[in-house]
C-alpha positions as a printed Julia matrix, in Angstrom:
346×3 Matrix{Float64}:
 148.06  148.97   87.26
 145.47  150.9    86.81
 144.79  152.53   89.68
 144.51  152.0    93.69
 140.9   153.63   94.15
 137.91  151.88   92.79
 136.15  155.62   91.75
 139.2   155.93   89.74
 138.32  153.09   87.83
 134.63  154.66   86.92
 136.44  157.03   84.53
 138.1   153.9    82.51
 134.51  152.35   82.07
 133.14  155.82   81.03
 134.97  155.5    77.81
 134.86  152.08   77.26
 132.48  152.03   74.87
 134.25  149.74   71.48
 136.89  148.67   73.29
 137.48  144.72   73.85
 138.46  143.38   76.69
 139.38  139.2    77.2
 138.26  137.61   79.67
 138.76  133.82   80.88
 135.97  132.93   78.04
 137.09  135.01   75.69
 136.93  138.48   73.89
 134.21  141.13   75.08
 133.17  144.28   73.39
 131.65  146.85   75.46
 128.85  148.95   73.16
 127.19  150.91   75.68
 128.58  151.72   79.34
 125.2   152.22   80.7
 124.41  155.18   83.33
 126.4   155.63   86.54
 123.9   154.98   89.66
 124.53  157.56   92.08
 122.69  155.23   94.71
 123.18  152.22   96.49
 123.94  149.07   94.09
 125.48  148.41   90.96
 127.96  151.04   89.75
 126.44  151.01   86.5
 122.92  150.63   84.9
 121.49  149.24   81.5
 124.79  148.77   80.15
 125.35  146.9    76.57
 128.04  144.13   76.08
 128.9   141.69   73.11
 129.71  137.98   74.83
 132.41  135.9    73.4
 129.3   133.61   72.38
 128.18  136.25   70.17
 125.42  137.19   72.06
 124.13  141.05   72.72
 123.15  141.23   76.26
 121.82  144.27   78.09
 122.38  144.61   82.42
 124.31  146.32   85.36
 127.47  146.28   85.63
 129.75  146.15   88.91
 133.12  147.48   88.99
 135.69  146.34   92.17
 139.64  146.84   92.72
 139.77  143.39   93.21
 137.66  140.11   92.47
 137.33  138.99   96.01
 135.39  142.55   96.64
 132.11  140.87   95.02
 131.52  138.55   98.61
 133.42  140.96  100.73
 130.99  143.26  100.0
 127.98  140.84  100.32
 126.79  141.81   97.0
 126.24  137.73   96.37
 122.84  137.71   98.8
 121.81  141.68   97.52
 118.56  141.69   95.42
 119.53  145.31   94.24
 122.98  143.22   92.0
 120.32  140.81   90.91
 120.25  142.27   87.0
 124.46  142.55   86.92
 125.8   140.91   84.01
 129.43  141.77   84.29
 131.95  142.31   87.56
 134.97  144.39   86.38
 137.99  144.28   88.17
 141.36  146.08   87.79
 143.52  143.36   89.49
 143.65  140.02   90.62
 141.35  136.38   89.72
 138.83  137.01   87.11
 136.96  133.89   88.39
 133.32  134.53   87.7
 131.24  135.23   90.93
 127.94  133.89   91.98
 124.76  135.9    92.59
 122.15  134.17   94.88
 122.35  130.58   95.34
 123.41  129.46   91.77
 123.96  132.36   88.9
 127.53  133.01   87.38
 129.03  136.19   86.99
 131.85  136.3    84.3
 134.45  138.51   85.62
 136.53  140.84   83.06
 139.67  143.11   83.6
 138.68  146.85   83.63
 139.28  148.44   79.73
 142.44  150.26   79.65
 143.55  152.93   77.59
 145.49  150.37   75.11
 142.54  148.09   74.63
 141.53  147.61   70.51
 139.06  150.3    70.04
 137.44  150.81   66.3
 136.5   153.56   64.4
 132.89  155.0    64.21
 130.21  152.4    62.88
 130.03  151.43   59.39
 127.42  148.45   59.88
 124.19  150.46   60.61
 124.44  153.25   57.47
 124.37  150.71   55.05
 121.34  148.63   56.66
 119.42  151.58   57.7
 119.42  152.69   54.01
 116.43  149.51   53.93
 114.82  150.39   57.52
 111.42  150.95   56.18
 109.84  151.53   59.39
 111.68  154.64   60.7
 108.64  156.76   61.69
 107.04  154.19   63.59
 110.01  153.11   65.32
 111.11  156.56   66.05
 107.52  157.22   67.77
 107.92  153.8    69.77
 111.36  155.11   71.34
 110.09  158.8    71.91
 106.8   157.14   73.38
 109.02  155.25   75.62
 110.74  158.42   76.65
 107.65  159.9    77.34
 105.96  157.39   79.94
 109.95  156.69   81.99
 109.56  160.75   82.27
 106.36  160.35   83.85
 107.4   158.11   85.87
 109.96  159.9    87.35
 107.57  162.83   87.94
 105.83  160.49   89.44
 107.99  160.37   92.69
 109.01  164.07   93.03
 107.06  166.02   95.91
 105.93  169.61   95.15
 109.53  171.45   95.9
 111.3   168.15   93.75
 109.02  169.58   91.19
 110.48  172.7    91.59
 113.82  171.67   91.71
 113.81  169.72   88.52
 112.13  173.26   86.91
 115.04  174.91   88.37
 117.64  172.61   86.76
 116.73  174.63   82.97
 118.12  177.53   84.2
 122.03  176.51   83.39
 124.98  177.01   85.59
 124.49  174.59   88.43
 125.33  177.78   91.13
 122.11  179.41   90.46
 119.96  176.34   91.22
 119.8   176.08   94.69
 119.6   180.55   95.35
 117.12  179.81   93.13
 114.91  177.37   94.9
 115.87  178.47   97.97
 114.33  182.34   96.79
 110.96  180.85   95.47
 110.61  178.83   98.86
 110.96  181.83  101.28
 109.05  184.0    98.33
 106.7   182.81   96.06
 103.41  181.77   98.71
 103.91  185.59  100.51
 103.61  187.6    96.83
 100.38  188.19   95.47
 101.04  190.15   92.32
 103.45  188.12   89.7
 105.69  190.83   88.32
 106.49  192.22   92.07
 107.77  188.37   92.5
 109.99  188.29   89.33
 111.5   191.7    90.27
 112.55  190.64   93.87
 113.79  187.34   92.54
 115.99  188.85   90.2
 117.16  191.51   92.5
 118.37  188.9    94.58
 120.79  187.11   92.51
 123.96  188.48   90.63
 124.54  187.34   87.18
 128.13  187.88   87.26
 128.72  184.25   87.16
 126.69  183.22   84.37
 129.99  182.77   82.17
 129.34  182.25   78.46
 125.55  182.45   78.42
 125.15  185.6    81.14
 122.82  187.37   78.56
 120.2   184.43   78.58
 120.13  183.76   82.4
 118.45  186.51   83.44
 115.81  186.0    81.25
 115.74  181.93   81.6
 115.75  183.08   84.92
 112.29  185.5    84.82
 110.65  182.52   82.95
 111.37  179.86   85.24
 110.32  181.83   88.01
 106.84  182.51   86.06
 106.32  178.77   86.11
 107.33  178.41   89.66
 104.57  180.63   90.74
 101.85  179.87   88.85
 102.6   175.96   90.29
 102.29  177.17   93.22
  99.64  179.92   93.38
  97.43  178.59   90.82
  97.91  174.69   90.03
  94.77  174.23   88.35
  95.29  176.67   85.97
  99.21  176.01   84.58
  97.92  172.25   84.42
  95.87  173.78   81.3
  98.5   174.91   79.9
  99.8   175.16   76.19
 102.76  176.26   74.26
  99.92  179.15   72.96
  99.98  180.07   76.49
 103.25  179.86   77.43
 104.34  182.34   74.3
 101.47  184.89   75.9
 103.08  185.07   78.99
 106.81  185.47   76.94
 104.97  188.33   75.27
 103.59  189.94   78.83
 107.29  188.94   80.39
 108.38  191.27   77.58
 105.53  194.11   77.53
 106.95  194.86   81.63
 110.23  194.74   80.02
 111.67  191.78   81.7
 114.29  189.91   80.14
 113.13  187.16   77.86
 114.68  183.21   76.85
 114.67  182.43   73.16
 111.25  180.5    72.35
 113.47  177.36   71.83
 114.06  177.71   75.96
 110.24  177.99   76.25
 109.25  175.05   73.93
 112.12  172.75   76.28
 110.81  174.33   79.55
 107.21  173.37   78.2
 108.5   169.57   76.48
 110.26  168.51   79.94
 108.73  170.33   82.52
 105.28  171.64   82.01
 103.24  168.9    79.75
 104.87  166.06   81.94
 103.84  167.82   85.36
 100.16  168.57   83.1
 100.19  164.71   82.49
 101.25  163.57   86.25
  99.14  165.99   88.52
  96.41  166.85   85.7
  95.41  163.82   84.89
  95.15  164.6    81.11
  96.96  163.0    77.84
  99.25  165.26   76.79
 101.67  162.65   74.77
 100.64  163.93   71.58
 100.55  167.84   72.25
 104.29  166.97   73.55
 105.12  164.27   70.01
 104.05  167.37   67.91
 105.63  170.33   69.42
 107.88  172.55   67.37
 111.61  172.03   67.4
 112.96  174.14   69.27
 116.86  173.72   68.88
 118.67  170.77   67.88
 120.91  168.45   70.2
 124.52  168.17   69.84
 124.07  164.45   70.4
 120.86  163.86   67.54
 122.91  165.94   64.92
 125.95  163.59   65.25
 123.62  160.64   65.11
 121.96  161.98   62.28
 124.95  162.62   60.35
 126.73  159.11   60.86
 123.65  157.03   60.65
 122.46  159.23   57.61
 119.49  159.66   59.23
 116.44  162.36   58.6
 116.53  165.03   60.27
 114.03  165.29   62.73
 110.73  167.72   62.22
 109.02  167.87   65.81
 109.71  167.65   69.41
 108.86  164.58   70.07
 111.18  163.3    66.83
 113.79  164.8    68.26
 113.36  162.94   71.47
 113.1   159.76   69.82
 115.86  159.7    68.41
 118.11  161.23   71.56
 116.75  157.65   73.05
 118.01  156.14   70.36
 121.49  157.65   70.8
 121.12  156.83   75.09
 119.77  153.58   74.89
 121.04  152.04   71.55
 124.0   153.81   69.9
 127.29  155.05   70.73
 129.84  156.76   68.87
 131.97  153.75   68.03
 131.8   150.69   66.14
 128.8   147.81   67.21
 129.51  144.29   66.32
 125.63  144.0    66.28
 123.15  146.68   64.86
 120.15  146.43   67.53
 118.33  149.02   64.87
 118.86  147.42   61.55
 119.85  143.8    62.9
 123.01  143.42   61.03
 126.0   142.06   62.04
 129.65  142.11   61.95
 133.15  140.22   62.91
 135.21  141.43   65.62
């Protein structure tokens, strides 16, 4: 048995990704897990699964102790399970369940640590060697990145705004002093420097850990942005990565502590040209496609170096193909290449 608590299962799905699993019709591969949902519905979203039938399907996924859970919990009449594609289960009747008045759910035993898993892809190096269209379908995924960003800033009220700005700074304890300093602070101080000096008397850096000698000065930048958002909208919705360096270089003639200009170009990628974008009303999608690279993800080098991929030259490159790695690739072996469109047994 698994286990005897369903969020104990959630950590078995999380690394389910190439293992197969058989169900009543037969073997499934799982490609992708998908995202959790912290919310109400499905447990997981935009998950990837090969079908016995061969088919690649994309959906939510559902995870229960037991199959009876799926009515118990009236999740057959719920418009929010309408897009699951998969119940998981860790005991009991993997009879499919029924969604609405007439879909079937297949059900399939929750992946367990003995399951067949392969070794890293071999199918897509081979066929991306031919993918002619790389820099066009790079700019489609980062494009797509872009506009489910704005989106999302789309929804955020002005201290949501704040709070994502405040999630750059690092160590999750910070955040909230953080916030919580700017709200009490930032509409009472007039002079900008005066702020940054009583925000960063007011927190200890003792905690920082590994990166203590960039919080501080992550730290005195975010807190720039946070008060120019507030104090003068109009203006930081004009900004540019020109003038985001020329307030680095004032941050630095007061002798405040300073980010690397990598932290500035990602504070000004996924904070300041999507808020420009949102509340400014202007197109920033290709100032934000042809930033600099700042630093390189963990995530797009391995991707690079398995797919034999090149290495990405700007920003928005780089954020192409990190969508490529969330939304089409894992680190294990696909039965179907959704990039090159090749195939393989399992």
């Amino acid at each position: 048995m698994i286990s005897d608590r369903e969020v104990d299962l959630y950590a078995h799905w999380e690394h389910s990704a190439g293992r197969v699993v058989v169900g009543p019709e037969g073997r499934y591969r799982i490609i992708h897990q998908g995202k959790r949902n912290g919310g109400p519905g499905p447990d997981y979203m935009g998950a990837t699964v090969a079908f016995p039938d061969g088919s690649v399907r994309q959906g939510d996924v559902e995870i229960h102790l037991k199959g009876q859970d799926w009515s118990r919990h009236g999740h057959r009449w719920d418009p929010r399970y309408s897009d699951v594609m998969i119940h998981v289960v860790a005991t009991g009747s993997l009879e499919a369940v029924i969604q609405n008045e007439w879909r079937m759910i297949p059900t399939i035993p929750c992946p367990r640590d003995g399951d067949l898993s392969q070794p890293p892809c071999e199918t897509a190096p081979s066929s991306l060697r031919h993918f002619r269209a790389y820099a066009e379908f790079l700019r489609t995924l980062a494009t797509q990145r872009w506009w489910r960003r704005i989106a999302e800033w789309r929804d955020y009220d002005k201290w949501g705004v704040l709070r994502a700005l405040s999630r750059r700074i690092g160590p999750g304890q910070y955040r909230t002093d953080l916030v919580r300093i700017w709200h009490n602070m930032i509409l009472e101080e007039a002079d900008l420097f005066a702020f940054l000096k009583a925000v960063l008397d007011r927190l200890s850096f003792d905690r920082a850990g590994a990166i203590r000698r960039e919080v501080p000065g992550r730290t005195a930048a975010l807190s720039m942005f946070a008060f120019r958002y507030l104090s003068s909208p109009e203006s930081i919705m004009k900004w540019s990565l020109e003038d985001v360096d020329q307030a680095f270089r004032d941050l630095m003639r007061e002798d405040f502590p300073v980010p690397t200009r990598s932290f500035l170009i990602e504070v000004t990628g996924n904070w300041l040209l999507l808020l420009s974008e949102v509340e400014g009303k202007r197109d920033r999608l290709e100032e934000w496609y042809h930033l600099p690279l700042g630093w390189t993800y963990s995530r797009v080098k391995q991707q690079i170096n398995r797919l034999g991929l090149p290495k990405p030259t700007t920003y928005g490159e780089q954020q192409g193909l990190l969508e490529w790695v969330e939304s089409l690739c894992q680190m294990t072996a696909c039965d179907y290449c959704p990039v090159a469109g090749a195939s393989s047994d399992f």
